[in-house]
N, C-alpha and C positions, 0 to 999 in steps of 0.2 A: 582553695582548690576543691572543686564537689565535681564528687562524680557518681551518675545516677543507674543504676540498673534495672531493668522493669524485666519481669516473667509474664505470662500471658497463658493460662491453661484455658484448655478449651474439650469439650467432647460432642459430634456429632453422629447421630446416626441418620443415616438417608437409603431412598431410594430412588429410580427414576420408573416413569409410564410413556409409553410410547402417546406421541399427537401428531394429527394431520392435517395438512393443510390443504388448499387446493390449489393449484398453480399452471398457469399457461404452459402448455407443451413447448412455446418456444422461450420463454423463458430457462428449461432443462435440458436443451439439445443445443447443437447445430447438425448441418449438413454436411458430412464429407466432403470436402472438393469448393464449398463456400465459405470463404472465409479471405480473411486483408492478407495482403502482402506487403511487406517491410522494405520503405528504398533510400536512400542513403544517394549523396552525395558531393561534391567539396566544388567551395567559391569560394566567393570575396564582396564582401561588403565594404561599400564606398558613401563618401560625404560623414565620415566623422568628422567631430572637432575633439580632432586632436588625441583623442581616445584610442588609437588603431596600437598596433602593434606595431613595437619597437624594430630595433634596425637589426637588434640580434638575435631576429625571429627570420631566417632568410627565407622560407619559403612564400610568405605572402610576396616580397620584391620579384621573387621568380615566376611565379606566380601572376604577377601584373605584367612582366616586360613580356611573357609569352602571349598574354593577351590585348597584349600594345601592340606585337609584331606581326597576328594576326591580322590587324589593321591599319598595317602600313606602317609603325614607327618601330625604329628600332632604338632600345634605348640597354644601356649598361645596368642591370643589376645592382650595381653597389652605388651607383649616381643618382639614386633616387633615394625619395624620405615618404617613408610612406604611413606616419601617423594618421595619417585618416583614411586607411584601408586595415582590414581585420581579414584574417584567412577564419572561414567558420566551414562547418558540418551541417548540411540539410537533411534533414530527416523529414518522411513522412508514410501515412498508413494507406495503400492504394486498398480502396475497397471493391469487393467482388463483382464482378458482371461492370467494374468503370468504365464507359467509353470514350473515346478521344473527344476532348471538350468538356468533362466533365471537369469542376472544379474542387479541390482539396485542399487541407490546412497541409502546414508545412510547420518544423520546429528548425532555427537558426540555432546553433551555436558556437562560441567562440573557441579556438584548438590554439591558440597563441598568447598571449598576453598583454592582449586590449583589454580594457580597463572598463569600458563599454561600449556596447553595440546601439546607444540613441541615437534617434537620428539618420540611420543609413539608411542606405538604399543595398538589399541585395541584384547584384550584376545576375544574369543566366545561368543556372545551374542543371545540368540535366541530373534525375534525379533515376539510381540503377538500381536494380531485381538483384536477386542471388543468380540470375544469370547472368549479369554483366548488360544486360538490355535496357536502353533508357524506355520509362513508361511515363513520367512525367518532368514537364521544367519550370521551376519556379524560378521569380523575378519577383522584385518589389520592394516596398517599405516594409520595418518591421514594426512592432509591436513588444514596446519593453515592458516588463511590471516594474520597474527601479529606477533609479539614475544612480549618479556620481554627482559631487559638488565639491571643488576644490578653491581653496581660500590660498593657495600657497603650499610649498613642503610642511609636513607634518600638522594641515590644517583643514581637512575634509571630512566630509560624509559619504555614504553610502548605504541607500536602502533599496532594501528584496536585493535582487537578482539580475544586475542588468549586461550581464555579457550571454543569456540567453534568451530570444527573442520568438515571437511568434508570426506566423503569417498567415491569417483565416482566409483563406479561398486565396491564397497565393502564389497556387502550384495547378497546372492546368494537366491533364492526361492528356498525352499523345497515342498511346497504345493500349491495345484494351487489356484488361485484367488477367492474367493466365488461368481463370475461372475453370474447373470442368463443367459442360453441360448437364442439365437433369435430363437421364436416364430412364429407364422403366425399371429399374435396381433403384435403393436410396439405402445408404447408411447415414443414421440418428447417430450422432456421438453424445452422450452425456456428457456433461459439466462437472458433475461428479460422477464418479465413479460408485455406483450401488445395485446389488442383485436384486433386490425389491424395486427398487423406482425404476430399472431396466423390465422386469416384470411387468412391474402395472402399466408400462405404456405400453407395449406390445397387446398386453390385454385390451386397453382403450382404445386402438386402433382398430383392433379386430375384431370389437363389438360395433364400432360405430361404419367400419370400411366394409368387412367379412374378414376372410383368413388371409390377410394380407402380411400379418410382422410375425416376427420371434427374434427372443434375447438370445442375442450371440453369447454375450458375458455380461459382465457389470456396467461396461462402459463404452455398449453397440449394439444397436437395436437395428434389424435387416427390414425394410419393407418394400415390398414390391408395387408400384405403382398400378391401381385398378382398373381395368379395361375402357371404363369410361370416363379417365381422366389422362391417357396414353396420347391424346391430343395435345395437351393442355394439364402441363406435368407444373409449372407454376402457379394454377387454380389451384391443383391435390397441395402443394405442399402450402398455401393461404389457407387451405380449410384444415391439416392437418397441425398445423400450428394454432389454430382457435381451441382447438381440443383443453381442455383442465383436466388433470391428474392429482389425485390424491398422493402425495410424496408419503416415500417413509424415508425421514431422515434421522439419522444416530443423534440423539442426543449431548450436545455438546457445550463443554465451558470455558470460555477466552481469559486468561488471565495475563494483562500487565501488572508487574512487579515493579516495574518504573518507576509507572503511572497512579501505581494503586487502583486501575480499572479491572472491571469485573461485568464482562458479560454472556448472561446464559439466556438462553432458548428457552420456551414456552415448552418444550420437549422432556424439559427438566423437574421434574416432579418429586416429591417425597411423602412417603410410609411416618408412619406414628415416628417423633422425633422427639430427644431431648438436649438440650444445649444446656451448659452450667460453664459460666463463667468470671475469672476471678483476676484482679492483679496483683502482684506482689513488686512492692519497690523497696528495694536495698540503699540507699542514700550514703554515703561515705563524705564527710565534710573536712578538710584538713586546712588549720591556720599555725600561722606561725609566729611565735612571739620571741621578741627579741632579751634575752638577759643582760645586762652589764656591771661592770664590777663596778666597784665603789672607786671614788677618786683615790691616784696613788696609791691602790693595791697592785698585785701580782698579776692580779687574772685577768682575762679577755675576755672578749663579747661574744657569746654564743647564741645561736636562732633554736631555739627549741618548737620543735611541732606539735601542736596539739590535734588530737585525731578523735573526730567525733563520732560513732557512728546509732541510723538509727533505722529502723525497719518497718514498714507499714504495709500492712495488707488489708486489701477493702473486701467486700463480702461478697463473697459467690453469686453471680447473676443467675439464676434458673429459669427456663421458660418448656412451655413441650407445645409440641404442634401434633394435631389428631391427624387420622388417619386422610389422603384427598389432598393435602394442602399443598398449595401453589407456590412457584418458586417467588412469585411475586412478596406470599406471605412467609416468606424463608427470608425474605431480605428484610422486610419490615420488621418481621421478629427480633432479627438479628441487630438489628439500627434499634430497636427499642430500651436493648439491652446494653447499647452504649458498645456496641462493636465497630470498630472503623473498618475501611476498605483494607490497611493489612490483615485485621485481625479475621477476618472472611477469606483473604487469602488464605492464609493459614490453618484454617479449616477445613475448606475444602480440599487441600495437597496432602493432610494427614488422613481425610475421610479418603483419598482416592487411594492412599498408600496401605491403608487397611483394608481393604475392598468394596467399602461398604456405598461406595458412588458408581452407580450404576452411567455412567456419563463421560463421552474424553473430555480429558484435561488438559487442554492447550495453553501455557506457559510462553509467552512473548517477552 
């Protein structure tokens, strides 16, 4: 039996410098009032083999004889088999300014216990608003990434995904978007939420437009639409989205613990640095040998353990990084010195907990 314990010391010191980048204005906004709307809602998918949902799933059976009766037949509920129909959930994104006719993706999926949805055909679904308003109706084949494959009980496969299905241009709009019109008012909403990047676009508007914007807060910028664009309020907003913005974005570093992933921003910089590090491994080795007595004595067989132990420590890795240097050359350093992706984790969460990382630290 061995059992191995490793220590791991480490010492950093850092800093961060602010960097800019330049970036599309529409990249960093949207517009108040433009933006998808979310619509939702429930059918039935037909022409499985044999894959639909079972008998002691009743709402799919109810679900079909209401849409039998609508068509003239009237049929019982419990007298039907309806393995090759599946009850699913349509979902889809209606986008801003859609007009009836327009074409949109739709997402299938399955709310019962069909086993797959290859193969079908979705029947009519009108597809509802948070006001209960149908805006569009899909219909169609779907689009699996998976199947099933079955050999008999206890003798199949299954790969990805396939009781949720896709339908690219499978849902048509009937009703236009609940869109608001552009105004001669316009509120910029940021993406992120920041008192500098709300700043400088206001300033960039107002050098390039005149005194047209000011920052509300972090995350709403007011502009009022210029005299000779009050015609033609979606020309202003195409040229005011061409605009580039110097962002000031906070400096920041992703870390999976999972994964052992590690990613930081160009934003991240560090001051004169030294790194020293070292491992220690403890090793504990335990066997066991067996005693016995000699023939026709008294005594019995005992296991005696023999316990080894041994200690090994390798020698302190040192490195220093000057003054300027880049996060790029904070990793390579650190990878020179025979650091792994934990052992950087573990760095940077003790450099943040000391203060000395000028940078957040986001932990996934």
């Amino acid at each position: 039996m061995k059992r191995v314990i490793h220590f791991c010391f480490a010492l950093l010191l850092s800093a961060s410098f602010e960097a800019h980048a330049a970036t599309r204005l529409k990249e960093l906004i949207s517009i108040e009032g433009v933006r998808d709307n979310q619509l939702m809602g429930y059918g039935l998918v037909v022409g499985l083999r044999g894959t639909g949902d079972s008998i002691q799933t009743l709402f799919p059976a109810q679900s079909l004889t209401n849409l039998l009766e609508r068509m003239g037949l009237t049929v019982n509920p419990t007298a039907i088999q309806i393995k090759n129909t599946a009850a699913v959930m349509v979902t889809a994104d209606l986008p801003a300014y859609a007009q009836p006719g327009t074409r949109i993706d739709a997402t299938v999926s399955a709310i019962g216990d069909s086993k797959s949805l290859q193969g079908g055909i979705l029947l009519m679904t009108g597809l509802k608003g948070t006001d209960g308003q149908v805006y569009s109706v899909a219909q169609g084949p779907l689009v699996i990434g998976g199947y099933v494959a079955s050999g008999g009980p206890g003798n199949s496969t299954v790969n990805n995904h396939p009781t949720v299905g896709r339908m690219p241009n499978g849902a048509t709009v009937e009703r236009p978007a609940p869109s608001l019109p552009l105004g001669n008012q316009l509120h910029l909403q940021l993406q992120q939420s920041d008192f500098a990047t709300s700043s400088l676009i206001a300033a960039a508007l107002n050098k390039q437009f005149g005194d047209i914007a000011h920052a509300d807060n972090s995350a709403l910028v007011s502009v009022s639409v210029p005299e000779s664009f009050r015609k033609e309020p979606t020309t202003f907003v195409a040229e005011l989205e061409k605009l580039t913005i110097d962002t000031d974005r906070e400096a920041r570093i992703v870390v999976n613990e999972r994964t052992g992933t590690i990613i930081m921003g160009k934003q991240v910089h560090i001051s004169p640095v030294a790194i020293m590090q070292g491992n220690l491994t403890v090793e504990i080795q335990t066997t066991f040998e067996v005693s016995q007595p000699n023939p026709l004595s008294p005594g019995t067989t005992q296991v005696v353990p023999q316990v080894n132990l041994g200690v090994k420590e390798n020698a302190a890795k040192n490195l220093v990084l000057k003054d300027g240097a880049t996060v790029e050359q904070l990793v390579q350093a650190l990878t020179s010195i025979g650091s792994t992706p934990r052992d950087i984790i573990s760095i940077l969460q003790n450099l943040k907990t000391a203060g000395a990382l000028e940078a957040e630290l986001d932990v996934i």
